[in-house]
N, C-alpha and C positions, 0 to 999 in steps of 0.2 A: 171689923164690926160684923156680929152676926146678923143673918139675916133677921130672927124677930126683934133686933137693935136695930135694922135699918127701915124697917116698916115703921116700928113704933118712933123713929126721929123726921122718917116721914110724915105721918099721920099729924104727929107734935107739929109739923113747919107747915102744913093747912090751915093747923087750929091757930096759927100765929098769924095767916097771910088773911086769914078771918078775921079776927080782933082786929087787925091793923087796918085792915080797910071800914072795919067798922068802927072804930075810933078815929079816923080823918076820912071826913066825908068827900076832902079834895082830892085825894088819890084814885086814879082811874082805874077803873074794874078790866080784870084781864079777862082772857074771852070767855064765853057763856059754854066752852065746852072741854070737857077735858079725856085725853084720849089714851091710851096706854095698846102699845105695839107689842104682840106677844113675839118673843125671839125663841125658836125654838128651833131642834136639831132636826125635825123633818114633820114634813106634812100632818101625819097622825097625831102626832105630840101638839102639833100649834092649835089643832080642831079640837082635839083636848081638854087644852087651856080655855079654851073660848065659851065651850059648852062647858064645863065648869061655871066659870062666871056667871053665864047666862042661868043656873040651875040657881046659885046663891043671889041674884038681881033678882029672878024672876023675872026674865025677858024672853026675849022670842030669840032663836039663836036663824041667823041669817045667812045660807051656806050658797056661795055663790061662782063657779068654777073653780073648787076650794077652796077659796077665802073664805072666810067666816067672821062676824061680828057679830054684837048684840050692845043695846045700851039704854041706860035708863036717867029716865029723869028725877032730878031733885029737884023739885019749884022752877026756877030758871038755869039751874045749872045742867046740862046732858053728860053723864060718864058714859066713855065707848072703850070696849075694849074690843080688839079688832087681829086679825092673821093674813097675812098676808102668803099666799099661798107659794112656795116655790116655782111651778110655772109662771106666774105672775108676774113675778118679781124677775124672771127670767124674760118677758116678754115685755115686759116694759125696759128693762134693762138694752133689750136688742135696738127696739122702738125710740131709744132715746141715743146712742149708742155714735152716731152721728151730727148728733146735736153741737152745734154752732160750727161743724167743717166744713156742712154741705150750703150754699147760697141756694137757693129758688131762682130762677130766671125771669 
């Protein structure tokens, strides 16, 4: 599937999970925010993508020891699109890294 087939069967399977929730009013609402992780091959390219977004949102782009984000509201709904910045990802990585071998005393 090409990419503008894979956008547009995306876009299509929103406008379905819309109708469907609006046509059975029992079905619970998934959460009020939806978030997209930019994967990119290095730092430049992820700040990029973000400020992108943020230039077609018209949002504030949020650059924050590399990271970057921006997102905007639809009525109740928030889109975020967001980068996580290779050191980041590297220091949380580290930060976490020991996670469930060490006990606390």
């Amino acid at each position: 599937m090409s990419a503008v087939d894979e956008r547009a069967a995306r876009i299509a399977g929103l406008r379905e999970l819309a109708a469907a929730l609006e046509a059975n009013p029992d079905l619970p609402l998934p959460d009020h925010r939806i978030q997209h992780c930019v994967l990119a091959d290095n730092d430049a390219a992820g700040l990029a993508k973000v400020t992108r977004a943020a230039e077609l949102l018209g949002t504030e782009l949020v650059v924050t020891d590399g990271s970057a984000n921006t997102e905007r509201k639809f009525d109740k709904i928030t889109y975020e699109v967001f980068y996580v910045s290779r050191q980041r990802a590297a220091d949380w990585s580290a930060l976490t890294s020991y996670s469930g071998a060490v006990t606390p005393c």
